[in-house]
N, C-alpha and C positions, 0 to 999 in steps of 0.2 A: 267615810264616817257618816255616819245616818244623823239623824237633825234629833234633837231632843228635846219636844217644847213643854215647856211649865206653863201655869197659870200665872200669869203677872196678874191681873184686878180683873172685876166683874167690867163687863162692856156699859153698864148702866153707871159707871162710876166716873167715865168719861165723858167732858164737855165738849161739847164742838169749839177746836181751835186755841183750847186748852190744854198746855200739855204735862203731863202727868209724871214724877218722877217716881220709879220704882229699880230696887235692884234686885237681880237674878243671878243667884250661883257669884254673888261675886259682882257682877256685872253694872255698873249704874246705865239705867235705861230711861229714855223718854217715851213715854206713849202719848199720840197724836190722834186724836180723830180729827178730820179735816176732810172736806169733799165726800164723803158717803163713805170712807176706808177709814181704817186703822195704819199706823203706822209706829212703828222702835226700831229707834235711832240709838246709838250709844249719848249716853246725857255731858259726856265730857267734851269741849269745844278743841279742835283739833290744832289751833292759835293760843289760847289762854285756857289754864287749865280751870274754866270753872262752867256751871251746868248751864246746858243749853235748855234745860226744862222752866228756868226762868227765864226766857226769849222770849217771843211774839211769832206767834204764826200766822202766815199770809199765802198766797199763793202755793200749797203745798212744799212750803221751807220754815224754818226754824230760824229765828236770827237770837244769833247770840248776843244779852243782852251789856256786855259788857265793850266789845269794839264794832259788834255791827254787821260781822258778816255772816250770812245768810247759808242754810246747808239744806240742798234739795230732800224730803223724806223719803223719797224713795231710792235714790242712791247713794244719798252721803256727803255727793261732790259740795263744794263750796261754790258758792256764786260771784262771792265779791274778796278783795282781800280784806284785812290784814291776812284772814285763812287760807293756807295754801293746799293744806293736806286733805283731803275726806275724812270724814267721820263712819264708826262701821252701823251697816242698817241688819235688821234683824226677820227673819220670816214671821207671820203675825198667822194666826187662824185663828177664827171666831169660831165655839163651839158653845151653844143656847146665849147665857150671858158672861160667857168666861171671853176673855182675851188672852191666849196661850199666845207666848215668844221661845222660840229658841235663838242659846245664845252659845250652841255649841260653835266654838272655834274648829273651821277645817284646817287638819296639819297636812 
């Protein structure tokens, strides 16, 4: 299955380390800028079902603001408990000011 990315927001609309909730197709999504990249992470915390877009970003991770643990943006994994499971991350392209995610599921 081929990738199908949308525009999620303009890249100017993104703060550094600030992370931005938008949904796709469905999809609730975090977008990340942090370190010179982009990043979209799914926005729901893989431990407590509530968004990770209200976390703190540090270190190229996400922590979820409600027990604490931490979800690397570029693969998902979790760093610390209570979370055990990953979170799914998303492919990102910048094209001028747009920020395109796809959030096609491979079956």
């Amino acid at each position: 299955m081929s990738e199908t990315f949308v525009r999620a927001c303009g890249l100017s609309e993104l703060e550094d380390d600030t992370p931005k909730r938008v949904e796709l197709d469905g999809t609730p999504v975090a977008l990340v800028r942090t370190e010179g990249e982009v990043y979209a992470i799914n926005d729901i915390c893989s431990h407590a079902n509530v968004s990770l877009s209200e976390g703190e970003v540090e270190d190229c991770a996400i922590e979820c603001w409600l027990h604490g643990s931490s979800f690397d943006l570029r693969t998902g994994k979790p760093s610390g408990l209570p979370a055990t499971r990953p979170v799914p991350v998303y492919p990102v392209k910048i094209e001028g000011d747009d920020v395109l995610v796809s959030v096609t599921q491979e079956s």
